[in-house]
N, C-alpha and C positions, 0 to 999 in steps of 0.2 A: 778750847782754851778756857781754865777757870775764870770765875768771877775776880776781876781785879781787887785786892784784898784790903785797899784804901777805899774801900766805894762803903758809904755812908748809909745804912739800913735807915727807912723811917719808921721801922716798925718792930724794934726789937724791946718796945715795954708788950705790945700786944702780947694776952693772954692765949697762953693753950693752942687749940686748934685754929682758934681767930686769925694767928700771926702767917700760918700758910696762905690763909684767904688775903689777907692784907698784900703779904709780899708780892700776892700777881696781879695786884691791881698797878692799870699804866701811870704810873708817873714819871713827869723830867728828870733823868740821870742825874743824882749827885754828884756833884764838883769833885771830879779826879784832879789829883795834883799836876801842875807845870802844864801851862796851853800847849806847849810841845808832844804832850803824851800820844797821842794818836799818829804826828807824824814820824817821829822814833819808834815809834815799837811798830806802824802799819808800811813803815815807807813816802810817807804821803807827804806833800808838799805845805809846810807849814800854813798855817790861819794867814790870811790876808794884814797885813800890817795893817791895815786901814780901820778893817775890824775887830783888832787887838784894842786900838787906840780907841775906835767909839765905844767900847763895851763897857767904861765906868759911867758916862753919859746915858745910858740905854736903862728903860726900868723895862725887867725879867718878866717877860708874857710870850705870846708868838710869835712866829720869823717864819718870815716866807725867804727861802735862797734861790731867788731864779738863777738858771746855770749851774748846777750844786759843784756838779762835774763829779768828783770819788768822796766829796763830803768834807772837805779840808774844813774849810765855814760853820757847815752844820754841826759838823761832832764840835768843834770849840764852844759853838755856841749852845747845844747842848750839853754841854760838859760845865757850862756855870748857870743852867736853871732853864736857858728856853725851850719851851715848846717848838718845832720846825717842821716846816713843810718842806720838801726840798725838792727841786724839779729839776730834769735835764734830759736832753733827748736822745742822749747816748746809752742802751741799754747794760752796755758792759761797764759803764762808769756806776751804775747803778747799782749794779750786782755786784760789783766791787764794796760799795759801800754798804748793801744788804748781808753784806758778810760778815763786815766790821764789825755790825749791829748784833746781828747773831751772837758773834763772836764774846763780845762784850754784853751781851745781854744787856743792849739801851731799850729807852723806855724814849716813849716823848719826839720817837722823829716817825715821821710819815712820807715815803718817800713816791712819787709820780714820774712816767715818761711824758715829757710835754716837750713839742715844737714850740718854743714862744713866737716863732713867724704865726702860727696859725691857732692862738689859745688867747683867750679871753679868760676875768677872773675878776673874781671880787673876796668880801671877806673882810674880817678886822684884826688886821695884824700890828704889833706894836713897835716891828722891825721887818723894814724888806729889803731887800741888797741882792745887786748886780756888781759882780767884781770881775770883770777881764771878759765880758761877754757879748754886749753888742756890738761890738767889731765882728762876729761874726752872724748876725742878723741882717734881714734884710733894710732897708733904708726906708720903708713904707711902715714897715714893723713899730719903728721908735714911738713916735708921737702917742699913738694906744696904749703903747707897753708901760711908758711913764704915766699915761693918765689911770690906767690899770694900776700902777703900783701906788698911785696918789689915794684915788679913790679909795680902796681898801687897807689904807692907813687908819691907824685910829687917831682921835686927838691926842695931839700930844708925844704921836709915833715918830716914826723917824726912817728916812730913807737914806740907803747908800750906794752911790753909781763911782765907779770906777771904769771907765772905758779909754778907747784910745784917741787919740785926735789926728786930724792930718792937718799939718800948719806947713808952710814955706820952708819954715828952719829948721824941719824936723817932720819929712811926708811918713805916711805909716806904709807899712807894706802893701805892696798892689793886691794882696791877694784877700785883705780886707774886703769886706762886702759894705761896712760902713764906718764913718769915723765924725766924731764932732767936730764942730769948728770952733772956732774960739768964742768963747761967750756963749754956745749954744744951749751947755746943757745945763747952767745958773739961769739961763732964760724960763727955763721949765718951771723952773721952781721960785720963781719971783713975788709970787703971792706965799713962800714958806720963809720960817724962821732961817736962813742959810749961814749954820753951825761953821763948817768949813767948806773951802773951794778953794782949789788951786786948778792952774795947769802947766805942774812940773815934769822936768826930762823921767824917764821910767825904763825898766828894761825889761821885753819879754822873758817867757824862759824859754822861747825858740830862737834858734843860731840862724848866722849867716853862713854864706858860701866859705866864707875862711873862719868858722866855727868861735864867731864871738857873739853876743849875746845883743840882739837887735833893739836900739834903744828910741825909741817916738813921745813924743808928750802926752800926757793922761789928762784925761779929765776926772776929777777926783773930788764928788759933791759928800758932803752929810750935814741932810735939812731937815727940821722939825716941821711936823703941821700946824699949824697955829690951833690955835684952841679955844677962840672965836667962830 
């Protein structure tokens, strides 16, 4: 597939021979038009509303996407400046998305097979987000994995959890491995600036037995690090 023909050269005052050397140097993907782009033209399940909405709040550095899954996240968020790391333990989700990359000839994503049950991590990222993925983690897993994504925040960064909850009025599917309770996952974050939190009704995009769309309540953080 050619080079998409909206994508933004930073190098076309470069002199002569210089301007070949310049063009293959890595940098983050200039902003293609419409956050839609990737999943209309790849098939792929739109950017997470959540991460639509924080992306004017966010200042453009790096993003760690635990769970990237086929890159929904990632390519959006590299498609307006970040830099991404992007993790997930599905190889074929991966190589879906190495393809993309290819494809599109991006710049600026870095992509890793990771168990987050079984991976530790650090680093200074200015953005880290989990969206739809501890629910299927282990329940020993959590507490690490949020103090891992604290710690390697930068000041001033910003974390986002979208998971699922199991409440009374709304249990999550049995076949979860884990779920929050209420108030649990604002607790984590209590020493952070806590931007938004809710936990509103939500619907996977997997069916039930009479093929409708299975709806539980989310837990749904995005907290600042303080800067103190």
């Amino acid at each position: 597939m050619e080079a998409d023909p909206r994508r933004r050269s930073l190098t076309t005052r470069a002199p002569g021979a210089r301007l070949t050397e310049l063009m293959n140097m890595t940098q983050p993907t200039a902003p293609l038009s419409g956050e839609n782009y990737f999943a209309e033209t790849y098939g792929l399940t739109s950017p997470h509303s959540e991460v639509v909405a924080a992306l004017p709040q966010l200042n453009v550095g790096k993003a760690l996407d635990l769970g990237c899954g086929v890159g929904r996240n990632t390519l959006f968020l590299n498609q307006h400046g970040f830099d991404v790391t992007a993790w997930d333990h599905n190889p074929q989700s991966l190589a879906r998305l190495q393809d993309i990359i290819a494809r599109e000839n991006l710049s600026g994503i870095h992509t890793g097979e990771r168990d987050l049950n079984n991976t530790r991590f650090n680093g200074g990222f200015n953005f880290v987000l989990s969206t739809v993925v501890m629910m299927f983690l282990q329940p020993q897993t959590i507490p690490q994995l949020i103090a891992d994504m604290q710690a390697c925040t930068v000041r001033d960064g910003f974390n986002l959890i979208v998971a699922a909850m199991n409440t009374e009025d709304m249990p999550c599917p049995a076949d979860f491995s884990f779920a929050f309770k209420s108030g649990e996952l604002s607790h984590y974050y209590r020493n952070w600036h806590i931007v938004k939190y809710n936990e509103h009704p939500g619907q996977l995009h997997r069916k039930d037995e009479n093929g409708n769309r299975i709806t539980c309540r989310f837990a749904t953080l995005l907290a600042q690090k303080a800067s103190y």
